[in-house]
C-alpha positions as CSV (number, residue, x, y, z in Angstrom):
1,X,-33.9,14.4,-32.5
2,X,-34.2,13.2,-29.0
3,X,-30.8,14.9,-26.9
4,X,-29.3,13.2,-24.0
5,X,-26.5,10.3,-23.0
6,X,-25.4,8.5,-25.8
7,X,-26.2,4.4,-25.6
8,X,-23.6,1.9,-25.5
9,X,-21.8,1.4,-29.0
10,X,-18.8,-0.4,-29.9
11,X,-16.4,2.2,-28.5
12,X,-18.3,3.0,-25.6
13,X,-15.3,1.1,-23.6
14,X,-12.5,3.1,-25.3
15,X,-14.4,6.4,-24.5
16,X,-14.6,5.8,-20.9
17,X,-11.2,4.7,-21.0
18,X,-10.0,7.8,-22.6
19,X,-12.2,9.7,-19.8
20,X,-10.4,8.2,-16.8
21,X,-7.4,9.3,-17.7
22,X,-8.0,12.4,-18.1
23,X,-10.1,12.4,-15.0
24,X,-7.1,10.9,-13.0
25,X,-4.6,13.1,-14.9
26,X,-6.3,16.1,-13.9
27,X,-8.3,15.4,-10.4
28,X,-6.1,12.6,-9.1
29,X,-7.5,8.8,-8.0
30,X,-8.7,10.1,-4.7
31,X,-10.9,12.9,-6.3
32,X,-12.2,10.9,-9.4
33,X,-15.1,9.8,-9.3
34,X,-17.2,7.3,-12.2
35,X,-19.9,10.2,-12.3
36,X,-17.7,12.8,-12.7
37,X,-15.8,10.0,-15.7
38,X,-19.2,8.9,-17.3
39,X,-20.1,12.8,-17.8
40,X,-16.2,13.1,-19.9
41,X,-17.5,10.3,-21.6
42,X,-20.8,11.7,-22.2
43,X,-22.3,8.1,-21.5
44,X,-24.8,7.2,-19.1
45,X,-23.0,6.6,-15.2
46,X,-25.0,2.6,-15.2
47,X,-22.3,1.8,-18.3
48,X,-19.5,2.6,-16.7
49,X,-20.8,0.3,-14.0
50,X,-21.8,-1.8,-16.7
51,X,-18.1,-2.0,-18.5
52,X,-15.9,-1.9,-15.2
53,X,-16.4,-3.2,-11.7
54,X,-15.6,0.6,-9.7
55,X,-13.0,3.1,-9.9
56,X,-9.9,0.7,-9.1
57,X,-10.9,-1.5,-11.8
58,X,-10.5,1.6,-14.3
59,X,-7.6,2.8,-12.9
60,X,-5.8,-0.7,-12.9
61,X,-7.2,-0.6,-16.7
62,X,-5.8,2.6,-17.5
63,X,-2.4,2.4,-16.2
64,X,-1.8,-0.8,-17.8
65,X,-1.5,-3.2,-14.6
66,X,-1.6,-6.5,-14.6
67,X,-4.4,-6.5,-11.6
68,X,-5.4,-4.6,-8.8
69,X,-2.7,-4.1,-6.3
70,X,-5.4,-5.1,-3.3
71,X,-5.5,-8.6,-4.7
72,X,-1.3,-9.0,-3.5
73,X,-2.2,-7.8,0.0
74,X,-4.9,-10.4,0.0
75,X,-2.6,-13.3,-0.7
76,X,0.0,-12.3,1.4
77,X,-2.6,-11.8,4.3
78,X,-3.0,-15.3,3.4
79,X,0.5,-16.7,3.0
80,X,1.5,-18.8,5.7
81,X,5.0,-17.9,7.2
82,X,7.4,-15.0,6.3
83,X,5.1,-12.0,5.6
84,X,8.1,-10.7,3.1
85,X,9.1,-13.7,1.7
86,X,5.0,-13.9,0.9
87,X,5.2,-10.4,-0.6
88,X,8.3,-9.9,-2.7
89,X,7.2,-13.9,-4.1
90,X,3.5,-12.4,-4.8
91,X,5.3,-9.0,-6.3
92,X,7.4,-10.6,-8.4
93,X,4.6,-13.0,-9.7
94,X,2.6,-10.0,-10.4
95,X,5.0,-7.9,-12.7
96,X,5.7,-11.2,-14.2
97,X,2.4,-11.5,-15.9
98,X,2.1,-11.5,-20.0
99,X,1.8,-8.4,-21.0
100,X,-1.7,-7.1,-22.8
101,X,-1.4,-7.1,-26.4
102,X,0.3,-4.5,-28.2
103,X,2.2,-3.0,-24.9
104,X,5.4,-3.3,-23.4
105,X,5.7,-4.8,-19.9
106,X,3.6,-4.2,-17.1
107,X,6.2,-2.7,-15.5
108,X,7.8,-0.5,-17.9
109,X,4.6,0.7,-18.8
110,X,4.1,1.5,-14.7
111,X,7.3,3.4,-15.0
112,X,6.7,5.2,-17.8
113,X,3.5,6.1,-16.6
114,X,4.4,7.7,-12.8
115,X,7.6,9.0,-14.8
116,X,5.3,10.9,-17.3
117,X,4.3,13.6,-14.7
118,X,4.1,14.3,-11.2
119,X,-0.2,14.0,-11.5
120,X,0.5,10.7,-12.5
121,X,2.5,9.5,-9.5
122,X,0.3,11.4,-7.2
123,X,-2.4,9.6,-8.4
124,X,-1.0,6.1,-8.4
125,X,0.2,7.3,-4.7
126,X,-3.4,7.7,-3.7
127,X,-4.5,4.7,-5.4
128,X,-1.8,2.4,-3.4
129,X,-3.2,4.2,-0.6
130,X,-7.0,3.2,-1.1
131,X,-5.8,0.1,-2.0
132,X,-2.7,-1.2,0.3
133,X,-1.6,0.8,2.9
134,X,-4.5,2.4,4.6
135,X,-6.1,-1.2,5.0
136,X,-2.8,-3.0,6.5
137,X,-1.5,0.0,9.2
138,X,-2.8,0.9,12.6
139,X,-2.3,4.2,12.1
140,X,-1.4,5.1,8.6
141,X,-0.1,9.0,9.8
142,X,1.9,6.9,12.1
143,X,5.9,8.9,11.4
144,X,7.5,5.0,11.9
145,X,4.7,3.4,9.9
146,X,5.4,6.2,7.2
147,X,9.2,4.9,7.2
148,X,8.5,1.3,7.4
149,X,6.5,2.1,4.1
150,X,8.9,3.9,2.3
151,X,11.7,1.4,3.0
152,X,9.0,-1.8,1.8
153,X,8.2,0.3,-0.7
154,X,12.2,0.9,-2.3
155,X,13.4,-2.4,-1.8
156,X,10.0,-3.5,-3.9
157,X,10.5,-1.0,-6.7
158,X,14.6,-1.6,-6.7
159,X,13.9,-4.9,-7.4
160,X,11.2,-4.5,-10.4
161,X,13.9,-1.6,-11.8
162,X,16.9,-4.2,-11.8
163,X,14.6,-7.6,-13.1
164,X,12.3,-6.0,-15.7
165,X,14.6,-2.6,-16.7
166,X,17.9,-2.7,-16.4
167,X,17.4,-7.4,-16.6
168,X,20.5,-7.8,-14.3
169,X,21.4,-11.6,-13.2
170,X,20.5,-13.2,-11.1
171,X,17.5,-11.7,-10.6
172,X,16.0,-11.8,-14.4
173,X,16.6,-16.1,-14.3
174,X,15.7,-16.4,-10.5
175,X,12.4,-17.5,-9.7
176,X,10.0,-15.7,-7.7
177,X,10.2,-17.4,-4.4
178,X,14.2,-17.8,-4.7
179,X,14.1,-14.1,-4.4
180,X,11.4,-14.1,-2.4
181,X,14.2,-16.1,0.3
182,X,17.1,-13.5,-0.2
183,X,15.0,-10.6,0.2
184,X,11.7,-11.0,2.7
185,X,13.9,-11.4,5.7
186,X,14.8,-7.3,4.8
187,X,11.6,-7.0,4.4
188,X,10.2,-8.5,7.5
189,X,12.4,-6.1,9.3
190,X,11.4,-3.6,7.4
191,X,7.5,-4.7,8.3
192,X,8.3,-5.4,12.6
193,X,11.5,-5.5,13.1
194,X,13.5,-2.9,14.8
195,X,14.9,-0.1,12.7
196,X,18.5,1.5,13.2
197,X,17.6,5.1,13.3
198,X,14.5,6.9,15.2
199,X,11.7,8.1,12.8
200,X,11.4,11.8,11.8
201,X,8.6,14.0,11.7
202,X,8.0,15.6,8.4
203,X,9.6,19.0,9.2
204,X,12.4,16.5,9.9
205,X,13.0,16.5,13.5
206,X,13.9,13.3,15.3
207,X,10.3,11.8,16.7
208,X,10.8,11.5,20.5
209,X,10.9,7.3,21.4
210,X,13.1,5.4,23.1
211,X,16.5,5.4,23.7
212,X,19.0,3.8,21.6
213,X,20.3,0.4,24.0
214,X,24.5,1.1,23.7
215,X,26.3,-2.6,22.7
216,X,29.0,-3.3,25.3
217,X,32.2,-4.0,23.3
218,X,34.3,-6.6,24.9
């Protein structure tokens, strides 16, 4: 019998499927790659190209997301006007997609997924990374830029938690861009705007910058 990759079949898809995640389960996004996936699969490396447009596509397929997470920072480069009003609206619009058939929601199935272990959230970590942050900061090692991330990053995750898990009003009813008008001004600052506190280092030291200016109280 002739030996060697299998041809597409009907499950070919689900195989590959079922390779990525192991592959990102064990090696992580950043260290996956769709040769090292196709060999899992024991399929030929042109069907993997042939079922799924690169390694974000089978991620975003894989951990159940709506789309990829580059497409957001595309239309909020585009947005005219308040860059977090544009985000949290586009955010929002995102999670609230139909679910695929047979799942929960896109975003309990993203929490349940980066809750299931900590190789899961490393991965998706690298994979926003890829995707969203190393393409929109100067300097993504920057200590501020690494606390202007984590702060846009908390108030977008607090929101999904309280609208899709724990469906607290107003935010379950409210439409996108009502939200989009209470919160994106935080988020702007967040983005630009001055923060209270100096940055730290990661051994936690206060970053050397400029001096607090004192309010004169009248």
């Amino acid at each position: 019998m002739p030996r060697g990759r299998r041809p597409g079949k009907a499950d070919t898809r689900a195989e590959i499927l079922a390779a990525a995640d192991v592959a990102f389960a064990e090696d992580g996004y950043a260290e996956a790659s769709l040769r090292g996936i196709a060999h899992r699969a024991g399929v030929d490396p042109a069907l993997v190209h042939h079922y799924f447009d690169g390694k974000a596509a089978l991620f975003v397929e894989v951990m159940g997301l709506p789309r990829d997470f580059r497409e957001i920072r595309d239309e909020v480069d585009r947005a005219p006007g308040s860059r977090g009003s544009a985000l949290v609206d586009r955010f929002l619009r995102y999670w609230d997609e139909e679910p695929r058939e047979g799942r929960a929601s896109s975003f309990h199935s993203f929490v349940q997924a980066v809750c299931s272990s900590d190789q899961a959230a490393d991965s998706f970590k690298q994979f926003l990374v890829d995707r969203v942050w190393s393409q929109v900061a100067r300097d993504p090692d920057d200590p501020e830029w690494l606390v202007r991330r984590s702060l846009i990053g908390s108030q977008l995750v607090g929101l999904g938690f309280q609208r899709y898990v724990l469906r607290l009003e107003p935010l379950v009813s409210a439409e996108p861009a009502e939200v989009a008008r209470w919160v994106g001004p935080t988020i702007d600052r967040y983005m630009e705007g001055p923060l209270d506190t100096a940055p730290t280092t990661p051994d936690g030291s206060r970053r050397a910058g400029r001096p607090r200016r004192r309010v004169r109280r009248r």
